[in-house]
C-alpha positions as a Markdown table, in Angstrom:
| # | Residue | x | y | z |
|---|---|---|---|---|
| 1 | Unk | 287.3 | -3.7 | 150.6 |
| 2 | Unk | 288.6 | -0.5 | 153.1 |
| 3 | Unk | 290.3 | 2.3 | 151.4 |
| 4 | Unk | 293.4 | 3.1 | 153.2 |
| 5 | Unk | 294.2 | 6.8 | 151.9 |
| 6 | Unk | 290.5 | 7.6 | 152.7 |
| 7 | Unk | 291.6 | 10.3 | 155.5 |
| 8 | Unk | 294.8 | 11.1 | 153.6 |
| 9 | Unk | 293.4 | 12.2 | 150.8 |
| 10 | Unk | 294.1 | 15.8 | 151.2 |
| 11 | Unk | 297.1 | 15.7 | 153.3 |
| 12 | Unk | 299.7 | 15.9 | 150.5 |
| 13 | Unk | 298.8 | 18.7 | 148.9 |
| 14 | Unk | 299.0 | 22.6 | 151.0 |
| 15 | Unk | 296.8 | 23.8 | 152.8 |
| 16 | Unk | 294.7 | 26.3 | 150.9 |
| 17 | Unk | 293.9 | 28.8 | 153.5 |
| 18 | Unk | 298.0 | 28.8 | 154.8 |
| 19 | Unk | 298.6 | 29.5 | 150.9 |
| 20 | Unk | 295.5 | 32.1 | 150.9 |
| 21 | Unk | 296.7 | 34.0 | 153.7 |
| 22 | Unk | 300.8 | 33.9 | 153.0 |
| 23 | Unk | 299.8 | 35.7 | 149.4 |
| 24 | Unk | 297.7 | 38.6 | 150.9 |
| 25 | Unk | 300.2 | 41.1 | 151.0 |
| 26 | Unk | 301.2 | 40.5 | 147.0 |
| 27 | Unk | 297.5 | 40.3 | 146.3 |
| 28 | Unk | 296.6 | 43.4 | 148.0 |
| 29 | Unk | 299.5 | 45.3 | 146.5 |
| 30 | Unk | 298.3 | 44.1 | 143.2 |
| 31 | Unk | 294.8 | 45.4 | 143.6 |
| 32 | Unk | 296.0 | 48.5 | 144.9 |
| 33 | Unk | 298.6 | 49.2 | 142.0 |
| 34 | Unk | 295.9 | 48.7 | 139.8 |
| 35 | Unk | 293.6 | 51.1 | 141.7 |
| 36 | Unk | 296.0 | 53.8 | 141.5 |
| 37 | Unk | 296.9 | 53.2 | 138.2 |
| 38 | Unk | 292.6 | 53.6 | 137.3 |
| 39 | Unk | 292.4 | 56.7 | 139.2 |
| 40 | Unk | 295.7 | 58.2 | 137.5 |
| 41 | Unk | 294.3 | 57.4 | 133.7 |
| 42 | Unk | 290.6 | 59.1 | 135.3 |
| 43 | Unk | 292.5 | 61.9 | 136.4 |
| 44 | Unk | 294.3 | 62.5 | 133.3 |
| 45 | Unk | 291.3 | 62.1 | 131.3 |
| 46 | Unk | 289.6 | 65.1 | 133.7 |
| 47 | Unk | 292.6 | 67.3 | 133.6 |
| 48 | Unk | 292.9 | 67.0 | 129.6 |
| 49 | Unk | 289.1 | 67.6 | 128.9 |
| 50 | Unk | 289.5 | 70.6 | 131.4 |
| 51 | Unk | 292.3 | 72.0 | 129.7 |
| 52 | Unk | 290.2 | 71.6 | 126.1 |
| 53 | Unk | 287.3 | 73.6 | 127.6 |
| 54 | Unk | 289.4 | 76.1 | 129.0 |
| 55 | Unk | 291.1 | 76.6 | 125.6 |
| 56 | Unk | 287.7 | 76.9 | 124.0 |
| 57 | Unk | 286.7 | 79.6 | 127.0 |
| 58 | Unk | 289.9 | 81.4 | 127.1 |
| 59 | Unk | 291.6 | 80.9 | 123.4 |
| 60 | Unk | 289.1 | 83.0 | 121.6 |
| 61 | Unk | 289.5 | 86.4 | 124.2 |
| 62 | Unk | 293.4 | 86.2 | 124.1 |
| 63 | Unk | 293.7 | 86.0 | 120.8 |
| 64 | Unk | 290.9 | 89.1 | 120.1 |
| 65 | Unk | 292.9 | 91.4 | 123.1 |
| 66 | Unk | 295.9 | 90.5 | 121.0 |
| 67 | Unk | 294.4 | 91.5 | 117.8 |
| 68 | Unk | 293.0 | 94.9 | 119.1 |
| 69 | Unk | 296.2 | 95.8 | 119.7 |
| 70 | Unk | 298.0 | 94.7 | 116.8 |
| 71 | Unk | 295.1 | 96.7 | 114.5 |
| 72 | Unk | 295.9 | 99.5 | 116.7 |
| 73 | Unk | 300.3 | 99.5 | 115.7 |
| 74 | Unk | 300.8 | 98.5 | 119.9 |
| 75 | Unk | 302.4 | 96.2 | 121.2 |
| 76 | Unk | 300.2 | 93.7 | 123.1 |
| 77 | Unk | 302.1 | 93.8 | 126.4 |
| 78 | Unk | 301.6 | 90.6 | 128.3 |
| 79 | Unk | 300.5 | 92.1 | 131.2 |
| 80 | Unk | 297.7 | 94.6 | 130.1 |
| 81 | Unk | 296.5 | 91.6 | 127.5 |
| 82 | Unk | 296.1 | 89.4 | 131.1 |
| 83 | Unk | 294.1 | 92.4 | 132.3 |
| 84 | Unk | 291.9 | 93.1 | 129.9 |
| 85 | Unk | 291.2 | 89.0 | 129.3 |
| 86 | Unk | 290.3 | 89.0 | 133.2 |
| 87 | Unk | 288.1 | 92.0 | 132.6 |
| 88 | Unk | 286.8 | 89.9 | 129.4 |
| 89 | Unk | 286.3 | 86.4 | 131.7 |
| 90 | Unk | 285.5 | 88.0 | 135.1 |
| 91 | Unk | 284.5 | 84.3 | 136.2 |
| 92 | Unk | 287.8 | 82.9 | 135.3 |
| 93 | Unk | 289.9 | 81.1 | 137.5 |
| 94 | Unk | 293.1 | 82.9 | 138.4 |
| 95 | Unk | 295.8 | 80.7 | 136.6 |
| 96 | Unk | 293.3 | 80.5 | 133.1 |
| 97 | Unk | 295.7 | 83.2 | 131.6 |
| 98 | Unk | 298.6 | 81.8 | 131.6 |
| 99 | Unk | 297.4 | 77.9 | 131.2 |
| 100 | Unk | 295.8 | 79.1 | 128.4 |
| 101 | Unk | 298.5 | 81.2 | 126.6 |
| 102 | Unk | 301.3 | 78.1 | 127.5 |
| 103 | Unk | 298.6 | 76.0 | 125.2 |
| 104 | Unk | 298.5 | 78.6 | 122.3 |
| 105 | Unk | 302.3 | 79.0 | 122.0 |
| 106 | Unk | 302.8 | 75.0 | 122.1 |
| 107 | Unk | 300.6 | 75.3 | 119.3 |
| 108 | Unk | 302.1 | 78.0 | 117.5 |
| 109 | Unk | 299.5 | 80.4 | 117.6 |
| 110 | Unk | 300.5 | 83.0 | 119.3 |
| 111 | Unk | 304.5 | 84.0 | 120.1 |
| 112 | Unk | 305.9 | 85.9 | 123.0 |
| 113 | Unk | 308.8 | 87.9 | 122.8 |
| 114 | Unk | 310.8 | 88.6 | 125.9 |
| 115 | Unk | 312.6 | 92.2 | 126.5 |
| 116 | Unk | 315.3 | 93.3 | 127.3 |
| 117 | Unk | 315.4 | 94.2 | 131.2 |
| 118 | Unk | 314.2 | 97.5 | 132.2 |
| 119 | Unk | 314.2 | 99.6 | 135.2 |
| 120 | Unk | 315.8 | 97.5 | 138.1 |
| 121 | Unk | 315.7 | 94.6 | 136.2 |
| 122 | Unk | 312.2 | 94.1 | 135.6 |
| 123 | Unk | 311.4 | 92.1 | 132.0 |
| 124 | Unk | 308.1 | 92.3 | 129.7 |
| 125 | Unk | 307.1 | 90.8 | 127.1 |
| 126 | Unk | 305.0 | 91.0 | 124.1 |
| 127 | Unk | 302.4 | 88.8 | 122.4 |
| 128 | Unk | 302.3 | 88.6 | 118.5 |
| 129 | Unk | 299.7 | 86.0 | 116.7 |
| 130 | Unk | 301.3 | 84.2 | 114.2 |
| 131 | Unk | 299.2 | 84.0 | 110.7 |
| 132 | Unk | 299.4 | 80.6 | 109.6 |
């Protein structure tokens, strides 16, 4: 007995390569999506465990500068308490001050009062901790 759809077998169904190579693009731009999606939740990771360390660097000399000046009846200017952390933390990246102080007053440690504006405009403020 001969089998007569012996060399058809296949011929019916698509082509698997044709099908392979037409879905490349969607299959590439899947795996990169998920790529970038990786490297975003690894950089976020790095960037929050940077900011903790940095709070645990910086927090504790912002909030003493502030107190010195507080046991002393002065204001803690925002300026000279940036200088004297950066004498403090002379290994400190530049922009530590300020990340730093953003974190403490989002978590309501320390508050800063803006003033009025002075000679040609120019505005100061002053840090106060808050006493929880």
């Amino acid at each position: 007995m001969v089998n007569t759809n012996a060399f058809s077998s296949g011929t019916q169904e698509g082509n698997w390569w044709a099908n392979y190579v037409a879905t490349a693009p969607e299959r590439e731009a899947k795996k990169s999506e998920e790529e970038a999606a990786r490297v975003s939740a690894q950089r976020a990771m790095i960037d929050r465990y940077q900011r903790e360390q940095a709070l645990k660097y910086a927090a504790p000399a912002i909030t003493s500068v502030i107190q010195t000046y507080t046991v002393k009846g002065e204001m803690a200017d925002t300026d000279t308490v940036a200088s004297d952390v950066s004498q403090m933390l002379p290994d400190a990246a530049p922009g530590l001050f300020r990340q730093v102080l953003d974190d403490l007053k989002s978590q309501g440690k320390v508050y800063e009062v803006q003033n009025a504006p002075g000679f040609m405009g120019m505005r100061s403020s002053h840090l106060y901790l808050v006493d929880r």
